[in-house]
C-alpha positions in Angstrom: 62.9 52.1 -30.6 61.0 53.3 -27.8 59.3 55.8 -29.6 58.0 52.7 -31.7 57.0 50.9 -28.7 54.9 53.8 -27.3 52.5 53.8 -30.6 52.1 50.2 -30.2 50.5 51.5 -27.1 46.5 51.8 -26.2 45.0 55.2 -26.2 43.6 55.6 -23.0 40.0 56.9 -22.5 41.9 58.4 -19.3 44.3 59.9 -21.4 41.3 60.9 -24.2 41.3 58.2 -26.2 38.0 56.2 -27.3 36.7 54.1 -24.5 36.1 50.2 -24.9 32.2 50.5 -24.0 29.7 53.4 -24.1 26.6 51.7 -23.5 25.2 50.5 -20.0 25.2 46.7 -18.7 22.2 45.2 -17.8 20.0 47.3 -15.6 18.9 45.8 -12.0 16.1 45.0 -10.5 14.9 42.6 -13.4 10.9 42.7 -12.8 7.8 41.6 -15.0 4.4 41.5 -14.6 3.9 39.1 -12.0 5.7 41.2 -9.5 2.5 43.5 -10.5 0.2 41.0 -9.9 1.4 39.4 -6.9 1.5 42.9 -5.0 -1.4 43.6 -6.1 -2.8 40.6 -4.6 -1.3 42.1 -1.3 -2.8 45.1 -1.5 -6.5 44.1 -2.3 -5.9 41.4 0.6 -6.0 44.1 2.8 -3.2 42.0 4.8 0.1 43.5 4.1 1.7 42.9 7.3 3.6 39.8 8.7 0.7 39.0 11.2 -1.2 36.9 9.1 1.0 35.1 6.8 0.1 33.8 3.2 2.5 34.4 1.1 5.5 34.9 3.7 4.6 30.8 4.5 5.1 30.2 0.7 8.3 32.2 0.2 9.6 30.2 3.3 8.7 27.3 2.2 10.2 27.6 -1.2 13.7 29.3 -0.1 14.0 26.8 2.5 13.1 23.6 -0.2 15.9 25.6 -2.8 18.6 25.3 -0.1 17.8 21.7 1.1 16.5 22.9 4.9 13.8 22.0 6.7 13.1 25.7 8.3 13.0 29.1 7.4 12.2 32.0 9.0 12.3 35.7 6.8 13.0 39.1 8.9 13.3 42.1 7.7 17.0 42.5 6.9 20.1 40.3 6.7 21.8 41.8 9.7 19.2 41.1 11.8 18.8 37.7 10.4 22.3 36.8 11.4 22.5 38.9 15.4 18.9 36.3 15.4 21.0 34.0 14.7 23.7 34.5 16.6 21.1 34.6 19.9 19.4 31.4 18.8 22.6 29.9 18.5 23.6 30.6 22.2 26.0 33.6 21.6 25.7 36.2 24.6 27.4 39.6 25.3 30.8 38.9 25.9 31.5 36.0 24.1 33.8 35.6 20.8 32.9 35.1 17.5 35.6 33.9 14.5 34.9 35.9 11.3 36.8 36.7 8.1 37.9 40.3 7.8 37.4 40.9 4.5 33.4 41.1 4.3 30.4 43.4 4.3 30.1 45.5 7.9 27.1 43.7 9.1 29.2 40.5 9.7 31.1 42.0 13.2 28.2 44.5 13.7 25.7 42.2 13.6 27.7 40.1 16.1 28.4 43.8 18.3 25.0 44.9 18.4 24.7 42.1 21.0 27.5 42.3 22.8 29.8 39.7 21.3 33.1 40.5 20.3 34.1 40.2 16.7 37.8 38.2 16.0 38.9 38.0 12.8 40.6 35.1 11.3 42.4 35.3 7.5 41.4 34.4 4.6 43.0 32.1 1.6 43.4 33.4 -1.6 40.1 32.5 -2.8 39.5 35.4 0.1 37.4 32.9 1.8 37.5 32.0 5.3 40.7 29.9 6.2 40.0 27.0 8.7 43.5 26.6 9.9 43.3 30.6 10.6 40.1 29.6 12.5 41.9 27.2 14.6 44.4 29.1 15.7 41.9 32.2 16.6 39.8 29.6 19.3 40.0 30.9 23.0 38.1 29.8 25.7 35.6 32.5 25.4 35.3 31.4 21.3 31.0 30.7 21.4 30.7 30.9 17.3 32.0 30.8 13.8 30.9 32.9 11.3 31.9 31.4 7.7 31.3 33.7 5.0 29.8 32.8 1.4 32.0 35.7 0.0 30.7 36.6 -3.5 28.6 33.4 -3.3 31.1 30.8 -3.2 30.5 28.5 -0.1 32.8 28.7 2.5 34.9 25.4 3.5 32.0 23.9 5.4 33.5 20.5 5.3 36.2 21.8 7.6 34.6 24.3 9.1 31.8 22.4 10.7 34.7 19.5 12.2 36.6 22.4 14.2 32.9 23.4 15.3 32.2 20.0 16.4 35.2 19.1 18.0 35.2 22.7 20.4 31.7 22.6 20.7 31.2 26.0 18.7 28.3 27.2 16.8 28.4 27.2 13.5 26.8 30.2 11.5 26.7 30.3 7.7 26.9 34.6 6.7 25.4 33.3 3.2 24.0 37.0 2.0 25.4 36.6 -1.1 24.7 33.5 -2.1 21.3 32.1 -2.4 21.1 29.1 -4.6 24.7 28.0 -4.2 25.9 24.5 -3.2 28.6 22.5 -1.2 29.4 19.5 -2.1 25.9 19.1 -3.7 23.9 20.8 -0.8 22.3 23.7 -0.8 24.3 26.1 2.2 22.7 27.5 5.2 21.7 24.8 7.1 24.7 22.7 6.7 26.0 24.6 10.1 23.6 25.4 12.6 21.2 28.2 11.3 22.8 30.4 8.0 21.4 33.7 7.2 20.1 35.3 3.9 19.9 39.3 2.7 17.1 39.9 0.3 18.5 43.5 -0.1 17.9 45.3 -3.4 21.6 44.5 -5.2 21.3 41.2 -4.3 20.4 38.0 -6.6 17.2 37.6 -5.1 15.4 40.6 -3.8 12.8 42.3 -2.0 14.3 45.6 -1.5 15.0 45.1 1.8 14.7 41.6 3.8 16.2 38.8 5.2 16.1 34.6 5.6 17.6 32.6 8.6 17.5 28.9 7.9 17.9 25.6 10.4 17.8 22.2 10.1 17.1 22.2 13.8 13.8 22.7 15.0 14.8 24.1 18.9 17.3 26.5 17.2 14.3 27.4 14.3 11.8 28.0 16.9 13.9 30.3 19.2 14.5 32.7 16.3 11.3 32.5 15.2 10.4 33.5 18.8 13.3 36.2 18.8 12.0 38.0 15.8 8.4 38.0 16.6 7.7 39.6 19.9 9.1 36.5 22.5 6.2 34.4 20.8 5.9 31.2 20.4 5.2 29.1 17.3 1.8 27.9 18.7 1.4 30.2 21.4 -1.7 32.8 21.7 -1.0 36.0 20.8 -0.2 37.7 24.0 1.9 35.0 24.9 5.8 36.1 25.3 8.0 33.5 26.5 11.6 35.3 26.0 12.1 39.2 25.2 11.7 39.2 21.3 11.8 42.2 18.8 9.5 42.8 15.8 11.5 42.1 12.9 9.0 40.5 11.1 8.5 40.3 6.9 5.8 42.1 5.2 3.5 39.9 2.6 4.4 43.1 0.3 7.9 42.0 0.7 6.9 38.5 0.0 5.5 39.3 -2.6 8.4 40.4 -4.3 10.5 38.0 -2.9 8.1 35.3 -4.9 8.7 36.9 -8.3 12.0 36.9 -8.2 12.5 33.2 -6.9 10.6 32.5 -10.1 13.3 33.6 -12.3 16.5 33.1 -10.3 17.6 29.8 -11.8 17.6 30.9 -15.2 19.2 33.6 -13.9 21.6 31.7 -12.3 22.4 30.0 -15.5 23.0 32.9 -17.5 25.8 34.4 -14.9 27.4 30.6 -14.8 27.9 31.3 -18.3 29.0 34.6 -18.3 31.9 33.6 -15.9 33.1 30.5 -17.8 33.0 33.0 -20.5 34.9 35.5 -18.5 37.7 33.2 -16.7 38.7 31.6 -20.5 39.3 35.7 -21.5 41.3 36.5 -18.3 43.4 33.4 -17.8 45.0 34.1 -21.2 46.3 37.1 -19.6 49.8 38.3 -18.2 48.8 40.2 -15.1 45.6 39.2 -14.0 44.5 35.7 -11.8 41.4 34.7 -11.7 40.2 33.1 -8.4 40.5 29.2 -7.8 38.0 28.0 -5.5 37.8 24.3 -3.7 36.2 21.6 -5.7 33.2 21.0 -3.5 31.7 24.3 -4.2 29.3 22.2 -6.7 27.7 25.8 -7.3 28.6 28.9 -6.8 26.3 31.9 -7.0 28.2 34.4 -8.9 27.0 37.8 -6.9 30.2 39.1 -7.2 32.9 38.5 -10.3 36.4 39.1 -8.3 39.3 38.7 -10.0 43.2 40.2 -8.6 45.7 41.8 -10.4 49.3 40.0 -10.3 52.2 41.5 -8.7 53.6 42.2 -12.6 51.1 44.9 -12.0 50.4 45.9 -8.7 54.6 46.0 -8.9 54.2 48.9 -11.1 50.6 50.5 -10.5 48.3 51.2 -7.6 45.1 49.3 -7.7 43.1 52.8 -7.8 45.0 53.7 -11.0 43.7 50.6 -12.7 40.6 50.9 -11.4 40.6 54.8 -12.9 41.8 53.6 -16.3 39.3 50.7 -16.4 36.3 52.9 -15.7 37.1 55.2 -18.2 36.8 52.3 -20.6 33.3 52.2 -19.4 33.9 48.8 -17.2 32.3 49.3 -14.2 34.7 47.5 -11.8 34.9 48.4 -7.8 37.7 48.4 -5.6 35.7 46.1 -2.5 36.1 46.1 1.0 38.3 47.4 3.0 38.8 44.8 5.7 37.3 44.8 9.0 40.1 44.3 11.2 40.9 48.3 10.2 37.6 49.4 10.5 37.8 51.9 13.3 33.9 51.9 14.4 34.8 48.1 14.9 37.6 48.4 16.6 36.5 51.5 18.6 32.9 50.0 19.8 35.1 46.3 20.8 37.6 49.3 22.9 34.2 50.2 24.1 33.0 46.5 25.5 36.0 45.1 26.4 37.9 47.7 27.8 40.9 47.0 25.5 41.7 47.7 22.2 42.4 44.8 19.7 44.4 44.1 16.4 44.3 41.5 14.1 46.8 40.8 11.5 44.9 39.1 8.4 47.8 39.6 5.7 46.0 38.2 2.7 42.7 40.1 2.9 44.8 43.0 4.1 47.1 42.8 0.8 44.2 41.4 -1.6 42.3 44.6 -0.4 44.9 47.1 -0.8 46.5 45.6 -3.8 44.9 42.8 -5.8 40.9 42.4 -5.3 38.6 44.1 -8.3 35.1 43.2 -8.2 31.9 43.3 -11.0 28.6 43.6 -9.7 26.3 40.4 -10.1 23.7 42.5 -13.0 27.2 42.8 -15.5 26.9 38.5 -15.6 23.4 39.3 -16.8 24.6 40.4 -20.0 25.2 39.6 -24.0 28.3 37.4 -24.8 29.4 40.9 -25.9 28.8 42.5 -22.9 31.6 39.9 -21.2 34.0 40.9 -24.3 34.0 44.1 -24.0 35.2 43.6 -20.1 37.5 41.6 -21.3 38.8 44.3 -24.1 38.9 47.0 -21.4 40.9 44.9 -19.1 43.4 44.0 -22.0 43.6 47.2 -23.6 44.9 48.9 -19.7 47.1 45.8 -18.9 49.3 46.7 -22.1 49.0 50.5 -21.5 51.4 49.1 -18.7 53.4 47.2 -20.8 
């Protein structure tokens, strides 16, 4: 009988067997002509630079329309964008900022490289940032909130921006991975006080490398306008410095990019709301794998990432880097994800380093999601053919019952 059972088995690509899929998902950066021609533009200009914007000004004013603000201001990378932010906002070395764990680096550095101090609240099981975790991490030296858009599903802004309000807190929106996506029908970053953008090459709009901060409130838009252009002022001359500033300023060549690939995002954005209906439907039908359920009032999410966890029927016999092994030799192309910040030791060692102390936060869901449960797809996969999401969907089926 068990002999019977193991032939009813998959052959493993692992083990030698035939894998699922051989061919390559959609490749990224998607470009066309008109990334051509708008460089070009650039380059006959003679103005490449951030001195003299032209196209910068348009970009702006189209990211900032897309995401219902009234100000943007693009810099040349996302972890700038959100230490500008963090100055604009009032944060000074010393002070504490509330963060989720489980998140890119740039979160807690961006808030070190200025002297705050990281603290690192939990997440729920959507792995976003938990209010009531929030709460409960609020000292007296608490100056800001960071709430992550992880994978580009908002963060609970509704809730979020009431504990803000109510210890008079800054409220930041870390929304790198989700340009285009929505709360409660609004477009996120400047539903808290400023929210900050990475235009980084594997994100959904790109530039290769840049950034976006965005405001609804014109003091807190003007100081980091000032902040990343030299201490200027809006309408100041030119040798005018009214605060010490750094030159983080866009290029027009990056604008330009920028541009071309606003022009295709919401059809792009389409496409990967489609794939992931398509992809949920597959994995909900099966034992061993949960998709993730995220609150109502995320009227859109932005689909950069695909995460989905294995269930304990799995993780109680298998590692999550055995999985992971099996699934890429089916020629899925899934990740393992973060490992959470509150074990990072360049974190932990440079807050040792400011403080005096060392600190240690417990965050038990991101801690176990990350170690046990989390698998991620890149946001180019949700590009692809209705085939392209079944053969995912085969390669995950096909090692679920190798377990079986």
């Amino acid at each position: 009988m068990k002999g019977d059972l193991q032939l009813n088995k998959p052959y493993l690509a692992a083990d030698g067997g035939i894998p699922v899929r051989t061919q390559p998902f959609a490749e990224w950066p998607i470009y066309s002509e008109l990334e051509e021609k708008l460089v070009l533009e650039v380059v006959r200009s003679g103005n490449w630079g951030g001195v003299s914007p032209d196209k910068i000004m348009l970009f702006e004013e189209q990211f900032a329309a897309l995401h219902d603000a009234r100000y943007a201001i693009s810099v040349n990378n996302g972890t700038i964008a959100l230490s500008i932010a963090l100055l604009a906002a009032g944060v000074d070395a010393g002070d504490e900022v509330i963060m989720p764990p489980y998140t890119f680096i740039a979160t807690a550095s961006a808030a070190l490289l200025i002297g705050a101090i990281p603290v690192f609240a939990d997440v729920d099981e959507s792995m976003l940032l938990d209010p009531e975790c929030v709460e409960a991490a609020i000292t007296s030296s608490t100056k800001a909130i960071i709430a992550v858009h992880l994978a580009g599903a908002p963060a609970n802004m509704t809730h979020l921006k009431e504990i803000a309000d109510r210890h008079g807190l800054a409220l930041i929106e870390d929304a790198a991975q989700a340009v285009g996506a929505k709360w409660e029908g609004r477009g996120i970053g400047a539903i808290g006080d400023l929210g900050t953008f990475s235009l980084q090459s594997s994100k959904n709009l790109n530039s290769g490398e840049g950034g976006v901060i965005l405001s609804n409130d014109e003091a807190l838009a003007d100081h980091a306008w000032s902040l990343h252009n030299c201490g200027r002022l809006r309408n100041g001359k030119w040798y005018q410095h009214e605060i010490i500033g750094w030159n983080f300023r866009f290029s027009e060549i990056q604008a330009a990019l920028a541009l071309a690939q606003l022009s295709r995002l919401e059809d792009q954005m389409v496409i990967r709301e489609q794939r992931v209906k398509q992809l949920n439907d597959r994995l909900n039908a099966m034992e061993g794998i949960r998709t993730l359920a995220y609150d109502s009032r995320i009227t859109r999410h932005a689909n950069h990432l695909y995460l989905f966890k294995l269930d304990s029927v799995i993780t109680d016999q298998v590692t999550k880097g055995d999985f992971i092994r099996k699934l890429n030799a089916e020629g899925i192309p899934v990740t393992e994800g973060y490992v959470p910040l509150n074990a990072n030791a360049a974190i932990i060692n440079r807050t040792q380093e400011l403080l005096g102390e060392e600190r240690r936060y417990s965050c038990p869901i991101a801690e176990r999601a990350a170690d046990k449960e989390v698998l991620w797809l890149y946001q180019n996969v949700l590009l692809g053919s209705e085939s392209d999401i079944e053969d995912i969907a085969a390669g995950i089926e096909k090692v679920i019952r190798s377990y079986q």
